[in-house]
N, C-alpha and C positions, 0 to 999 in steps of 0.2 A: 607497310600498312596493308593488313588485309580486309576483306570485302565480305561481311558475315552479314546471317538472316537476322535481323531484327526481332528480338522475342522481349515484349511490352508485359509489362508485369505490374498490375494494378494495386499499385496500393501496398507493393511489398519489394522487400528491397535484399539481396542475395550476394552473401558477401564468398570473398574467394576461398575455396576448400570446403564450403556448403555445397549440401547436396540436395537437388530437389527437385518433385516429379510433375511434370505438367501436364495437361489432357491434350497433347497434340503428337503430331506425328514429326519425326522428323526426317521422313525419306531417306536420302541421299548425303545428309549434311553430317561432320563430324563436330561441327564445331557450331555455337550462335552464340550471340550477344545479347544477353539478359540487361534491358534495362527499365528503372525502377517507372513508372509512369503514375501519375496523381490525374485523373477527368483527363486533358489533352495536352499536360504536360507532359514532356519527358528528362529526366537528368540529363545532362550529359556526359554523367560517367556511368557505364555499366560496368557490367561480369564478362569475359570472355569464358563461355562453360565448353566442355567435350560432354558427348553423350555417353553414358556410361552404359544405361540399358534401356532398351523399349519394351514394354509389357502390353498385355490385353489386358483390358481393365471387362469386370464382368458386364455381361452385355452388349458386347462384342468393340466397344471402344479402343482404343490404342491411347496409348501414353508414354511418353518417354522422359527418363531420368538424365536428370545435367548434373556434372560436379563442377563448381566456381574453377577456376584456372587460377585470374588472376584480371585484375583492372583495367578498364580498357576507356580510349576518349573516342566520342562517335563525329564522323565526319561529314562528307558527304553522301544523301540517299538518294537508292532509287527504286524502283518495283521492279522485282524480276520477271523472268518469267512465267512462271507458274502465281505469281499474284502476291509472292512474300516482297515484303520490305528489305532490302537488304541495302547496307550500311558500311562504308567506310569508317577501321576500327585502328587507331594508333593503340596500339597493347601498352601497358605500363605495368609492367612486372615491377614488385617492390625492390626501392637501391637500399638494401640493410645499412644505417650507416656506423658510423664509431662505436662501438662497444661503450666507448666512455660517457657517449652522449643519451644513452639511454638506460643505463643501467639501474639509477638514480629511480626513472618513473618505472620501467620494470618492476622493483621490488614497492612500490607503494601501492602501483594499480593492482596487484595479486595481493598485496596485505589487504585493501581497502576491498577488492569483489569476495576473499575471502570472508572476513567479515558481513559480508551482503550474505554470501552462502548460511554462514553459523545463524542471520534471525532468520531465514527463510528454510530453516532447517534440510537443509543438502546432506545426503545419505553418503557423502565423502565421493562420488560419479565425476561430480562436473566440476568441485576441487581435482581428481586425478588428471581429469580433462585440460586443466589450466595448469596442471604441473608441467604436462606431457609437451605444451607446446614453447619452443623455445627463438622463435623469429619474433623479434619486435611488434614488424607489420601484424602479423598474425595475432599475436597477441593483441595488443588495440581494436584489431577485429571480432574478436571474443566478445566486443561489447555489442554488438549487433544483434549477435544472441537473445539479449534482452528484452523480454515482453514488456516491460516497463519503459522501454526507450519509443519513441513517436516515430512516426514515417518520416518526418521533417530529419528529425534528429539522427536515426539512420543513414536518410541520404547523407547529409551532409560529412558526415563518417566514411561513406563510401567515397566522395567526391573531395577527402584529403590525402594527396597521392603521396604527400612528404609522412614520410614512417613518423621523426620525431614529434611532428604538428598532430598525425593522427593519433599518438600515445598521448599527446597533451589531452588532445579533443578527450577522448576514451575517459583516460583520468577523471578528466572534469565531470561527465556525464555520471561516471559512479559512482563519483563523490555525492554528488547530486541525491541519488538513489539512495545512498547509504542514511545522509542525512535525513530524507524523510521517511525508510524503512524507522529507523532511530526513534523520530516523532512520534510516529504509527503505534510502536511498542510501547512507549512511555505512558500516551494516551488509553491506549488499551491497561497497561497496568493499576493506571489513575481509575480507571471505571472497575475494574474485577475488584480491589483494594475497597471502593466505596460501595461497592456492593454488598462484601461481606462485612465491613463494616456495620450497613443496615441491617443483615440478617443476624449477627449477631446480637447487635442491639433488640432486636425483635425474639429472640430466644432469650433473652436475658430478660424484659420483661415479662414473657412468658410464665418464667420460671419464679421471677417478683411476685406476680400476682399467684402462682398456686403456693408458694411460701406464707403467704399475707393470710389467703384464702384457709388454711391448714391451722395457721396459729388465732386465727379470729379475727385477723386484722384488716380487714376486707374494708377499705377507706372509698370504696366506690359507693357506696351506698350513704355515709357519711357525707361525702362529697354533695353526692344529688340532694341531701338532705338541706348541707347550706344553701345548695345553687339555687333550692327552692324559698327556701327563707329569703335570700338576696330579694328574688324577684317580686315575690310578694311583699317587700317591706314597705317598697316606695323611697329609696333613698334618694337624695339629688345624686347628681350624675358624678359629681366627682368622688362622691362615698361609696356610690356602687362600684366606681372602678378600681379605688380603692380595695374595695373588700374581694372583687374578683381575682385581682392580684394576689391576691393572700392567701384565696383558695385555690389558687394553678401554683402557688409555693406549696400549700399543703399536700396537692396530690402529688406530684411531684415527690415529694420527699417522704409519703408514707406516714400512718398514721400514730406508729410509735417512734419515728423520728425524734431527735435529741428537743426541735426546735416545734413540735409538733403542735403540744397543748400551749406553748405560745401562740404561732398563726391560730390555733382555734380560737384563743380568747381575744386577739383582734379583729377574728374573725366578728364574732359576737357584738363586740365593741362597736365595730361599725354599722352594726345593724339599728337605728332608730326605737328607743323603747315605745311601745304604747301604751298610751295610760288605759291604766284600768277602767272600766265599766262604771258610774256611779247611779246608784238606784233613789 
């Protein structure tokens, strides 16, 4: 067991072989213990990180960079001297185990994040990236990675020290992802598909009415012509709806339609004769 500085990390969670730089200094230390912290919680599994490099940051700031090591359970603390937190750290290096025992979700969890890559259009990078790594643990940690996964869901990834349970975990979480990337695209495809649908249809009337307009057939005017007869006629209520019906067939269907000068003549039909004038 050893005795590392406590480095608290808000809201974010740093898995092993990750690299990543923080605004603090790190003096004299080669080594701290990155762990995840939510308001006044803390995991109780961190990162054991080495320091890789310390920079000025512009403005005269200092910063140093940690790479992930490897898994660690935190013990007992106390405050040092200088005022850091430092922490009793059992290390938990990953135990690789059976080949046989993971083989199986190996090749599912890279077919199924591959697939995640192919909607999210991946430039073939972070596919080479998932070739390249060939430890179980490591792999399952790959899901960490994801902007898509929660702080909750993170930790808990970090905080499964059994390889085969965290390749389950991982699995699951992608699957996850996959399935409602899937949704995402379907819905998006349902909405571009009815879009052009409409604008189609909308050029295609377009194109009706300057065809209609060109050959004389201009039934808009026609139209307005019954819709005013209707309303002036004084029909009861079920003849006018009647007859309205018949003229949302006729515009509809154009005014040399097969079925045309029929709707016109029930058109007519339904309209109430007035008797003539008698002197």
């Amino acid at each position: 067991m050893e005795r590392l500085r406590l480095v608290a990390l808000e809201d974010t969670v740093v898995f092993p072989s990750m690299t990543v730089t923080l605004p603090l200094e790190a003096g004299e230390d080669r080594r701290v213990f990155l762990v995840p912290r939510h308001g006044t919680d803390y995991a109780p599994v961190g990162v054991v990180a080495e320091v890789a490099e310390q920079v000025r940051l512009p403005g005269g700031g200092r910063a140093t960079v940690f790479t992930g090591l490897h898994r660690g359970v935190a013990g007992a603390a106390r405050t040092g001297a200088v005022g850091h937190l430092l922490v009793d750290v059992e290390e938990k290096p990953d135990v690789t185990p059976a080949r046989s025992r993971t083989l199986e979700l190996e090749r599912e969890y890279r077919a199924v994040v591959l697939e995640i890559l192919e909607l999210r259009g991946d430039d073939g990078r972070i596919a080479a990236f998932l070739r390249s790594i060939t430890e179980p643990g490591a792999l399952a940690d790959t899901a960490g990675y994801s902007p898509d996964l929660s702080f909750a869901q993170k930790v808990e990834l970090l905080q499964t020290l059994d390889v085969v349970e965290r390749l389950q975990l991982a699995l699951r979480l992608q699957r996850e992802r996959l399935t409602e990337l899937q949704v995402r695209k379907r819905i998006r495809e349902d909405v571009e598909s009815g879009a052009q649908k409409q604008q189609r249809e909308y050029f295609l009337r377009r194109q009706l009415d300057s065809i209609q307009k060109e050959l004389g057939e201009d039934n808009t005017s026609l139209a307005g012509e019954y819709r005013t007869k209707i309303a002036e006629a004084g029909m009861p209520e079920a003849v006018r709806t009647q007859a309205e019906r018949e003229l949302g067939r006729l515009e509809r269907m154009g005014e040399q339609s097969p079925e045309s000068s029929t709707l016109r003549t029930r058109a007519r039909c339904s309209m109430p004769i007035t008797p003539a004038s008698t002197t």
